[in-house]
N, C-alpha and C positions, 0 to 999 in steps of 0.2 A: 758035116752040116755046119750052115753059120753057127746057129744054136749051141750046137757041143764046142767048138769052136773059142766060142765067148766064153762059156760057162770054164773050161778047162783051164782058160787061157791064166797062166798065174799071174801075169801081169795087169787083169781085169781084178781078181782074185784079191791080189795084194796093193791093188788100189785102193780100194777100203780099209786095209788092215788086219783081213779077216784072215790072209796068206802071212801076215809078217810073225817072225818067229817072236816077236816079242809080246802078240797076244796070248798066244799057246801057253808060252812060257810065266810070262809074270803079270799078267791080267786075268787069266781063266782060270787057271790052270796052279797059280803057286800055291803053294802049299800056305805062306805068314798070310797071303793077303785073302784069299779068297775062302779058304776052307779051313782055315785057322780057328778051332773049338774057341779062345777067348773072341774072337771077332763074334764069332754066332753068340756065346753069351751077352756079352752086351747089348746086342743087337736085341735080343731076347728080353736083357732087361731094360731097354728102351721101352720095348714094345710094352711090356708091362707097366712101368712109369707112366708112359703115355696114356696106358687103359686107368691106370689110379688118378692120374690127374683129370683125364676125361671124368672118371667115376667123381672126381672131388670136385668139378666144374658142376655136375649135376646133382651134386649133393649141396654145394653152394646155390644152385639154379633152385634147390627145393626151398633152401632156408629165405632163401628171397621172397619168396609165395607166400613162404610162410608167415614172414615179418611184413608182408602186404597184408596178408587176411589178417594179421592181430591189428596192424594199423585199420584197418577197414572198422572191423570188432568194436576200437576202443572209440572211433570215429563215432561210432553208432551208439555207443556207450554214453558217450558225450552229447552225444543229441537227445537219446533219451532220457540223459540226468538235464540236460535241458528244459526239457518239456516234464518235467519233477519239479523241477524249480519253478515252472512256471502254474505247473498248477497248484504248488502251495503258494504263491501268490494267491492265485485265483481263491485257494480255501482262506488264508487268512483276510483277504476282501471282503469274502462271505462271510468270517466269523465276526470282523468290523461290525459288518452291517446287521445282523445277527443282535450283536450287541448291543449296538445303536437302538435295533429295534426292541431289545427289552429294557433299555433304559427309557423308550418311551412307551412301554405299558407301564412299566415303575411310575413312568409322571403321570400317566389316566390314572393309575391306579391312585396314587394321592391325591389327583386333582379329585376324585370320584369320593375319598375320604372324606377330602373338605367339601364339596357337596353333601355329604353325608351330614357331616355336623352342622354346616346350616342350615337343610332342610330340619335337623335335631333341634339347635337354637327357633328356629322361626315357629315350629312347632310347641314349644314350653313357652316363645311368648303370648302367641294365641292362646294358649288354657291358659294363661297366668290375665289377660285380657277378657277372655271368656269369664272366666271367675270372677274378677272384677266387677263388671259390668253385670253380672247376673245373680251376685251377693245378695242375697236379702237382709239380712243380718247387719252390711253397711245401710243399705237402704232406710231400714226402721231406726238404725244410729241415727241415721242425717235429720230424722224427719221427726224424733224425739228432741233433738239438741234444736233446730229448727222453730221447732214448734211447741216446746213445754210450757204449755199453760201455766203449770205452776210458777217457772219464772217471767213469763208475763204478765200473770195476775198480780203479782209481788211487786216489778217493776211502777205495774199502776198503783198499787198502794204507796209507793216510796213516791211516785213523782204527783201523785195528784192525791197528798194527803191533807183534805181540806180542815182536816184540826191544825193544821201546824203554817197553812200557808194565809191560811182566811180566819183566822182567830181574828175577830174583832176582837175580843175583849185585850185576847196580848198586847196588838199593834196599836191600839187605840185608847190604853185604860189612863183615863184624863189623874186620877191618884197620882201617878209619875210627871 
């Protein structure tokens, strides 16, 4: 058959290389190159190498994440010592005004004193006025000193004392 033919044929066969004695021999088959225990070892610890460096990519691939989530963390950290800071603003604003605001009850408060004392003063001058005015005691003073007959009556003795002013005989006595 064509089939057995081709396939037998060693010249189809050894066209590929698959019939040349120097596959058998020092490609497949040698002993240093193909089946050679230090060849497999290596190989072996490539393989391994390769699985620890893959392991140490993924272990560096962790610490990446990880050093992402702590930036993330300290981001947010930072935002919210942000928003600290801004609200001790906000409280020392309030305390300002706070204090503002009791520096101005401190001023009613005084201002409300000094009202006090002048309604106090305007008060002691009233009863110091009342008393004044409703003294009896000055009254009968005024009205004694005013009006004492005794030295009115005295007054007209001295000014209209007709012995001393209408003496005819003194002013007229013809002997001198």
């Amino acid at each position: 058959m064509a089939f057995n033919s081709n396939w037998n044929n060693n010249t189809n066969w050894n066209s590929f290389g698959w019939g040349n004695p120097n596959f058998g021999n020092s490609n497949w088959s040698n002993q240093s190159n193909f089946s050679n225990q230090s060849n497999f070892n290596n190989l072996n610890n490539n393989l391994n190498n390769l699985s620890n460096n893959l392991n140490s990519l993924n272990n560096l691939n962790n610490n990446l994440n990880n050093l992402n989530n702590n930036l993330n963390n300290n981001l947010n950290n930072l935002s919210n010592l942000n928003n600290n800071l801004a609200n001790l603003s906000n409280l020392s604003n309030n305390l300002n005004n706070l204090n503002n605001f009791n520096n101005n009850l401190n001023s009613l408060s005084n201002l409300n004193s000094s009202l006090n004392n002048l309604n106090n003063n305007l008060s002691n001058l009233n009863y110091n006025l009342n008393t004044l005015s409703n003294s009896s005691s000055w009254s009968n003073s005024n009205t004694n000193w005013g009006g004492n007959s005794g030295w009115n009556n005295s007054n007209t003795n001295w000014g209209g004392n007709s012995n001393w002013n209408n003496n005819t005989n003194w002013n007229s006595n013809r002997n001198f």
